[in-house]
N, C-alpha and C positions, 0 to 999 in steps of 0.2 A: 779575433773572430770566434774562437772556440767560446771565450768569456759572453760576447755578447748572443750566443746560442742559447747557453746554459740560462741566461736571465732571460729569453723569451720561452723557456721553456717553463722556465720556476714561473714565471705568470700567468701560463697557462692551466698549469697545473694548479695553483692559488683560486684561478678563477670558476674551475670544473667543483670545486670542494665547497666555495659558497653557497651551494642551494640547499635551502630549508624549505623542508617537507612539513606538509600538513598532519598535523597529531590525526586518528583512526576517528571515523565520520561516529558520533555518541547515537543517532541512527541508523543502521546501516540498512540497505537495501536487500528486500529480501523477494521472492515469490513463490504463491501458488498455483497449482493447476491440477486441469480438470480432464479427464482420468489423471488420477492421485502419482498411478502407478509410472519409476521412470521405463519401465519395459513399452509400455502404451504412447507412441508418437506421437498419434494422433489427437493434440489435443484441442478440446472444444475451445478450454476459457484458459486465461494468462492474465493472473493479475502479480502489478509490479507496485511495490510498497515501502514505506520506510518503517523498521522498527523501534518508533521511540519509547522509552526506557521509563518507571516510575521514579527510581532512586529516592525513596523514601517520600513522593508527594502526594498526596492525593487525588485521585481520578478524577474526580467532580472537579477540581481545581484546575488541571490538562485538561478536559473534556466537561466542560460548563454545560446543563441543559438546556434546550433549546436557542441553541447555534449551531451553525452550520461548520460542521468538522469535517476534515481535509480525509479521513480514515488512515489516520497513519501522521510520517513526518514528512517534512521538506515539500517536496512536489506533492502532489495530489496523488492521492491512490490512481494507477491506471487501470482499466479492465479492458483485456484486446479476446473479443471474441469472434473464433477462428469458425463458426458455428452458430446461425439463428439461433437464440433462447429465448425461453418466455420467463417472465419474473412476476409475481404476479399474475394479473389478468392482461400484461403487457407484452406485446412479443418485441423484441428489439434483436435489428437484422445484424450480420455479423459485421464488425467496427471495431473503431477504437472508439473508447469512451475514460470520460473520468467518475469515479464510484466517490459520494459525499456520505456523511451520516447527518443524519438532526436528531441528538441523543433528546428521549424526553423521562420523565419519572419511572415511568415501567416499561416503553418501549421505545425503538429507534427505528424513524425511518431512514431506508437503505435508499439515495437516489442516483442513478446514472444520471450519468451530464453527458451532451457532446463536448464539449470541449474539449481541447487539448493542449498540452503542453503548458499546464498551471502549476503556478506554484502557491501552495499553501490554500486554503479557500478564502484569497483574498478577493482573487478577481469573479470568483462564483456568480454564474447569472443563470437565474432561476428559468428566466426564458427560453433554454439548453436544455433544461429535465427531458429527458426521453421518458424517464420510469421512475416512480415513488412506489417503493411495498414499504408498510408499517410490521417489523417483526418484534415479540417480545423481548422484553431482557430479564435473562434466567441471572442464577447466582448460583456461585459452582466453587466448592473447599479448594479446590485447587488453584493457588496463587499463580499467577504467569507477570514476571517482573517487566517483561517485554510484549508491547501488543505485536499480536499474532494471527492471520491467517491461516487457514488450511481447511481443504475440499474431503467430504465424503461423498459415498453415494454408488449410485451401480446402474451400468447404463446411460440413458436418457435422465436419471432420476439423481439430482447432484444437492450437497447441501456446506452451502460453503460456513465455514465456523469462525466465527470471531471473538480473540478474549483477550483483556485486560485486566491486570489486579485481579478482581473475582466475577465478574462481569462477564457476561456471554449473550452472544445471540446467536443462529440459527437460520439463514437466510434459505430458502428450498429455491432451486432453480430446475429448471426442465429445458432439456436440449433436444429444438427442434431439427 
């Protein structure tokens, strides 16, 4: 008895040791928001993102112009705003939305989508755009190996920042 214990034991214990775990996501999920500040609760905008990585390739090669880019990796950039804003000449009520880019030579437009719950902009249907602003693309010394969001601004007057490689834009948003 004792014997046939100790071998339901030993296979239990064999079987708890099997699992193999996923190596760390080469994107990983990051966000911003709007007040910057974590003292500030209440916040307007929450966007959730993946941060995919250069490691020696080319921007233009990750982010080809004039297609439509996911703003990030894996799923689709999401923007949950807790706060009507205007983006543009656009006001768009507070939601969940998905945030696209369509890089072009000097500038990117920035488009909300309804949709949700995408992955990649494969399934992107243009017929969802809530809102397109065209902002320019600066060029900035400062390398960022990882694309990167993060929000400025003060009050009502917000300016969410985006950069890759050397690459930046400058998106202005106003919270209604």
């Amino acid at each position: 008895m004792k014997n046939l214990f100790f071998i339901i034991l030993l296979i239990c214990a064999t079987l708890t040791q099997a699992q193999n775990f996923k190596g760390l996501d080469k994107s990983p999920m990051d966000r911003a928001f709007y007040p910057p500040s974590n003292r500030d609760t209440d916040k307007a905008i929450v966007i959730t993102y993946s941060r995919p990585q250069l490691r020696g390739r080319n921007l233009e090669d990750v982010v080809p112009s004039y297609k439509i880019w996911r703003t990030g990796a894996n799923e689709a950039t999401e923007i949950r705003l807790n706060k009507p804003i205007k983006l543009g000449d656009k006001i768009i009520k507070a939601g969940t939305y998905t945030m696209y880019s369509y890089p072009k030579d000097n500038s990117s437009e920035i488009i909300i989508n309804s949709a949700k719950y995408v992955w990649g902009a494969y399934g992107y249907d243009q017929s969802k755009d809530v809102a397109r602003l065209e902002v320019p693309v600066l060029e900035s010394t400062e390398y960022l190996e990882a694309f990167s969001l993060a929000f400025s601004g003060n009050g009502d007057k917000a300016v969410l920042h985006g950069g890759w490689g050397n690459v930046r834009v400058e998106i202005p948003i106003t919270i209604l």
